[in-house]
N, C-alpha and C positions, 0 to 999 in steps of 0.2 A: 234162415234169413227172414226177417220180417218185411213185409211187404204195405202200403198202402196205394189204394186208389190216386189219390192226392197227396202229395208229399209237400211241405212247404218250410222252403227255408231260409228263416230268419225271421223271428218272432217280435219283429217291432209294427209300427202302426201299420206297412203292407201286408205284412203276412198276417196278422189278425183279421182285419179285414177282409184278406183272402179268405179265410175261414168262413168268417159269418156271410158273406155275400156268395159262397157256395150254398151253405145252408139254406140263407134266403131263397136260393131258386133253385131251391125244393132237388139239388144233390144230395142222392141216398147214399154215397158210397164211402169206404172209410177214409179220413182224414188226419195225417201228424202235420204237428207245427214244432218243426226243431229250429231251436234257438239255441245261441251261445251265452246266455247269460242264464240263473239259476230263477231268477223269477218268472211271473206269469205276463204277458204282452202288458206292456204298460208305456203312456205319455212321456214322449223326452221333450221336448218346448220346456216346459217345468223346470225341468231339471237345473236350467240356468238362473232360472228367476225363484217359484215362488220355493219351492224345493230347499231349492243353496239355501235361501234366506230365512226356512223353519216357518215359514207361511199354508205351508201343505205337510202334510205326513206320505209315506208314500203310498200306501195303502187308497189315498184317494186320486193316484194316479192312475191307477190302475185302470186299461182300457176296460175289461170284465173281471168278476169275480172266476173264482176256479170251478163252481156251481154253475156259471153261463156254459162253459167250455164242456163240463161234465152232462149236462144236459143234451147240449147238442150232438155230442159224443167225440168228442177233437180229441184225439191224441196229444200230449203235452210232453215233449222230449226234449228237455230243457238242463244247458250242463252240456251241448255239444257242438262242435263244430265238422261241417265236412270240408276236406280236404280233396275228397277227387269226385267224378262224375263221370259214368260209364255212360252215354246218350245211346249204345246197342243193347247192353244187358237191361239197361232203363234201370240200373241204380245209381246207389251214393254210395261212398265210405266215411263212415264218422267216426271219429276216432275212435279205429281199428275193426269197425261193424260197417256190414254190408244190409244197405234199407233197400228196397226196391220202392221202384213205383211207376205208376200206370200214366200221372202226369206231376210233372215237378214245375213248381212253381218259386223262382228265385228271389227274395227278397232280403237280401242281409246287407244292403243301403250300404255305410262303409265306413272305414277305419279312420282316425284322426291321423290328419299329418303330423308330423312327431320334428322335431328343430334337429339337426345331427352336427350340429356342431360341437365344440370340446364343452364338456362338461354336461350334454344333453341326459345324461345319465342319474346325475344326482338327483336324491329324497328330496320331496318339495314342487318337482315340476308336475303339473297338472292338465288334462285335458279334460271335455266336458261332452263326454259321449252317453258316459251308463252310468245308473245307481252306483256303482261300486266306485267310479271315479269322483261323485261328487260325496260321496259318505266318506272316504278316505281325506276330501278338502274340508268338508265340517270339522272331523275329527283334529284336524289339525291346525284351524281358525283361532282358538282360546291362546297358542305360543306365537300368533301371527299378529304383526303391526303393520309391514307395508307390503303390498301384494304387485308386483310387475305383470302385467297383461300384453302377452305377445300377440299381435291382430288387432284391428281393427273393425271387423265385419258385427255381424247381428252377436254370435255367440259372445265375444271380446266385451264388447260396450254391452250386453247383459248382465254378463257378470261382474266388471267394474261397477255398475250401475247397485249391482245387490251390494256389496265389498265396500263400497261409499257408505251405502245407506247404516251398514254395519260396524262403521268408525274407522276402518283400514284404509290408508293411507296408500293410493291404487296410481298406478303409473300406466298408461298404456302407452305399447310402441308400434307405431304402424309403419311398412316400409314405404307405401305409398305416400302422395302427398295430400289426402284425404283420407279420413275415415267411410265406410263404406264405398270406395270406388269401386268396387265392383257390382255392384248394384242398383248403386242410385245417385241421382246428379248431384252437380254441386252444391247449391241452397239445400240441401237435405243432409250433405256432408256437413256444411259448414253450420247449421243450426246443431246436432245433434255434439258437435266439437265444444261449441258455445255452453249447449246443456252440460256436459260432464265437466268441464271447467268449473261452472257455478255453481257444483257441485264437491270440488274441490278435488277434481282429478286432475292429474296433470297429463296431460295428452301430446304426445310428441309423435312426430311427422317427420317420414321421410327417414325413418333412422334403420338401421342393420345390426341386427344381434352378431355379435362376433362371437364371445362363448358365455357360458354361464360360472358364474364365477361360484367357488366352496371345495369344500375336502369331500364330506357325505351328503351334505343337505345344500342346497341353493343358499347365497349369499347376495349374490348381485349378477345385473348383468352389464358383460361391458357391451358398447357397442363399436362398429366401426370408426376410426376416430380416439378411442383411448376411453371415453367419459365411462364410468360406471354408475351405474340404477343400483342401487340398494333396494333389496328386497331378501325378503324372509320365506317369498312361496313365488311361486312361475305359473301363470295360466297360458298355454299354449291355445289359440282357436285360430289355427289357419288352414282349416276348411279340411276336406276328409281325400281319402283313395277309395273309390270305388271296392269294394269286396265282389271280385267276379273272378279270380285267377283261377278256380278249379272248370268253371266254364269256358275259358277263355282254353283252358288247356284239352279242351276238351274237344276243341273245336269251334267253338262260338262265334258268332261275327262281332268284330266291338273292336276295344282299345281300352279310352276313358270311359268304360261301361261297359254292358253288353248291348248290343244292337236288337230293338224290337220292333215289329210293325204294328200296325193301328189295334190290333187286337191283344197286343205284348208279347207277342210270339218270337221268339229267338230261333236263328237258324237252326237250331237244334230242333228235330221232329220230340214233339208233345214237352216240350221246353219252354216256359213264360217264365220272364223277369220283369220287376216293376220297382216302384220306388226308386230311391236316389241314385241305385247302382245301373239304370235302364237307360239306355242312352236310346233318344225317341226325336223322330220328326214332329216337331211342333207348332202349328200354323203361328202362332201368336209371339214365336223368337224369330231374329234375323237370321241365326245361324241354319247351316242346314241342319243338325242335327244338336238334341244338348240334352243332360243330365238336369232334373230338377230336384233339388233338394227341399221338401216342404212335403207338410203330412199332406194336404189337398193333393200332394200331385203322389203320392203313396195311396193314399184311401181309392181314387178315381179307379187309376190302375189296377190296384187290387180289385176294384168291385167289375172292371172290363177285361181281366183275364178270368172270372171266375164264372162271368154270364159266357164267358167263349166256353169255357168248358163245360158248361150243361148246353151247350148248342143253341143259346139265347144271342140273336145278333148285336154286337156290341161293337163300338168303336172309339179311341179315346179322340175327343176333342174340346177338352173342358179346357178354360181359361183359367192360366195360374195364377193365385191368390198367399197372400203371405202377411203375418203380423209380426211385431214385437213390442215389448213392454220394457219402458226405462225409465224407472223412477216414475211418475204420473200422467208420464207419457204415454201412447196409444199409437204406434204406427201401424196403418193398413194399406197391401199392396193389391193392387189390381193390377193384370198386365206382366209382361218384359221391355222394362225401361232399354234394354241396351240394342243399339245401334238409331236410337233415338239424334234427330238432329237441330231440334225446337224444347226449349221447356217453359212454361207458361207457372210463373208460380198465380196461385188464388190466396188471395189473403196475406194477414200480413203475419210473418212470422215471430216478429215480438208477441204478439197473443198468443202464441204458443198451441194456436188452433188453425193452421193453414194444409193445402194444399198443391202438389206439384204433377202436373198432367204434361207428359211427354208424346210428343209428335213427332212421326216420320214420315216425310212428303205430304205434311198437312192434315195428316189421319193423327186422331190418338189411339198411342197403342198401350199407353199403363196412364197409374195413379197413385201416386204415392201420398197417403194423408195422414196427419198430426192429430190428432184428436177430432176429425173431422170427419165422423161416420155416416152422415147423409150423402157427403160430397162421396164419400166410398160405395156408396149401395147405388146409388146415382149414376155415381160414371161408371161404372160396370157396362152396363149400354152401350156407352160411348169406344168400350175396347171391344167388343164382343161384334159389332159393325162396324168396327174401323172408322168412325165420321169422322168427316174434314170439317171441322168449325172454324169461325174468326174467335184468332188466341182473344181477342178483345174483348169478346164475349165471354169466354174462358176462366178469365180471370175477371169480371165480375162476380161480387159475392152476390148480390142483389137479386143476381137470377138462379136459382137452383140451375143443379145440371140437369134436371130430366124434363125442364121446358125445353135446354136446349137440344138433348138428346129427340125430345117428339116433334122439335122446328125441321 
């Protein structure tokens, strides 16, 4: 049985990270990073934008070369998944091999939610997790005319956004009655509906996939109601499952994640888990507890489960930050917009360069901006101490926000 000091698994932007931020403070001992995918840790954000769209190769996604990894000395056990978790013997099983380890650190963030409805089966449906999902939709883009986009959220309107720009004639279906409702208010919804419209997408609201219509390969989707979408491909992006069931069976505290405390520590003795799949107390959400999906809140983690393990006092309490790219758009998030009861737009939105700062009981708690990277680096401040400003103030453009952040 092979054994390592450090075992880490799931080789996307957490557990990379975890690697190097062991290294960094100066952990001698040895380190694997197993991953279920065959490549070496690499950028998924990309993957939706410049990737899809042959703007990057992937080679420049790539978080390090195999000479960084070789250097440092990281084990690279890549091609596997584990299935179970012994937390007494202190091993894994991966398919069919038993790993031991001295500390395991979880990081395999999580699976796409997948549509199960009739016909969810058929050639052509797509999600937008790994290399190999979006190399399978390149390859199959040259027989493709009109592309159906199930979701709404950040990954949905990415990819419609590249799929536009690329002449496919892109339909997105959201079941809500906005695009992004789940993360940001309405002026942000309804601007970003406005962008992919004059862009020549047709975006439809409020609607319910009933099944996917075709014999082997997608043809259309009907929805609730009878109407049928015509399409030639399916992009799936409604949001992920947590990958924690072999911990969870293991004994783990959790549900929608696994459960960590400020250092990432899972009930599990010498057990950290981080990234998407880590369900964490977070001073800066309303909820009591939440999963953040974003590489910031993967890199942090990783880098304060890795100071816990060389005995370096660590704690997370970074402020989550988040972007996306659409079309020549630029959104940047500071903050957790949600249980927000005030929104102060700045600026006007026809310029296509505005701002929207959310307050709860008069504090701001996020910042959602358009092309607007001073107002972003600015209010940072303003969530990070919670100030109570006059919206009036707020929403003048006249005054930067770090006069009003230092008033």
């Amino acid at each position: 049985m092979s054994r390592y000091d450090v075992l880490i698994v799931g080789a996307g932007h957490g557990g990379a990270q975890a690697a190097i931020a062991l290294r960094q403070n100066k952990f001698e001992g040895t380190i694997a990073l197993l991953g279920d995918e065959p490549e070496l840790p690499y950028e998924r954000p990309p993957l939706s934008k410049e990737y899809l769209s042959g703007e990057k190769v992937f080679e420049r996604l790539l978080i390090r070369n195999a000479a960084f990894w070789e250097e440092r000395q990281v084990t690279m056990l890549a091609g596997r998944t584990v299935t179970a978790v012994d937390p007494v013997a202190h091993s894994v099983t991966a398919d069919g091999e038993t790993i031991g380890y001295g500390k395991l650190v979880w990081a395999t963030g999580g699976k796409p939610r997948r549509l199960s409805c009739e016909g969810h089966h058929l050639a052509g449906i797509h999600t937008v997790r790994t290399r190999a999902d979006v190399d399978q939709m390149i390859a199959e883009l040259d027989g493709v005319a009109r592309v159906a986009v199930v979701g709404g959220g950040y990954i949905g309107l990415e990819a419609a956004a590249v799929l536009a720009k690329l002449g496919k004639q892109v339909t997105v279906l959201e079941a809500q009655d906005r695009v992004l409702a789940r993360v940001a208010g309405e002026p942000l919804s309804r601007f970003f509906e406005a962008e992919h419209r004059a862009h020549g997408v047709d975006v439809r609201l409020g609607v319910q996939v009933e099944a996917i219509l075709g014999e082997t390969r997608v043809t259309g989707i009907r929805l609730a109601g009878g109407e049928t979408v015509p399409a030639d491909m399916a992009i799936v992006g409604i949001g992920i499952v947590p990958a924690v069931e072999p911990l969870l069976a293991a004994g783990a505290a959790g549900g929608n994640g696994v459960l960590v405390d400020d250092q990432c520590r899972t009930s599990l003795a010498d057990v950290f888990a981080i990234g998407d799949c880590a369900l964490h107390l977070n001073g800066y959400a309303a909820d009591a507890a939440i999963r953040l999906e974003s590489v910031q809140n993967a890199n942090d983690q990783a880098t304060v489960a890795a100071k816990t393990i060389c005995g370096v006092e660590a704690g997370y309490d970074a402020v989550p930050w988040f972007w996306s790219n659409q079309y020549d758009l630029k959104l940047q998030t500071v903050g957790l917009s949600a249980g927000h009861d005030a929104v102060v737009v700045r600026g006007d939105p026809t310029t296509r360069s505005f701002s929207l700062l959310y307050l709860r009981g008069g504090r701001v708690i996020a910042l959602d901006c358009v092309n607007a990277v001073k107002d972003y680096v600015q209010g940072r401040k303003l969530v990070v101490e919670g100030l109570a400003l006059d919206p009036a103030a707020l929403a003048d453009i006249s005054v930067p926000l770090k006069e009003l952040a230092a008033s």
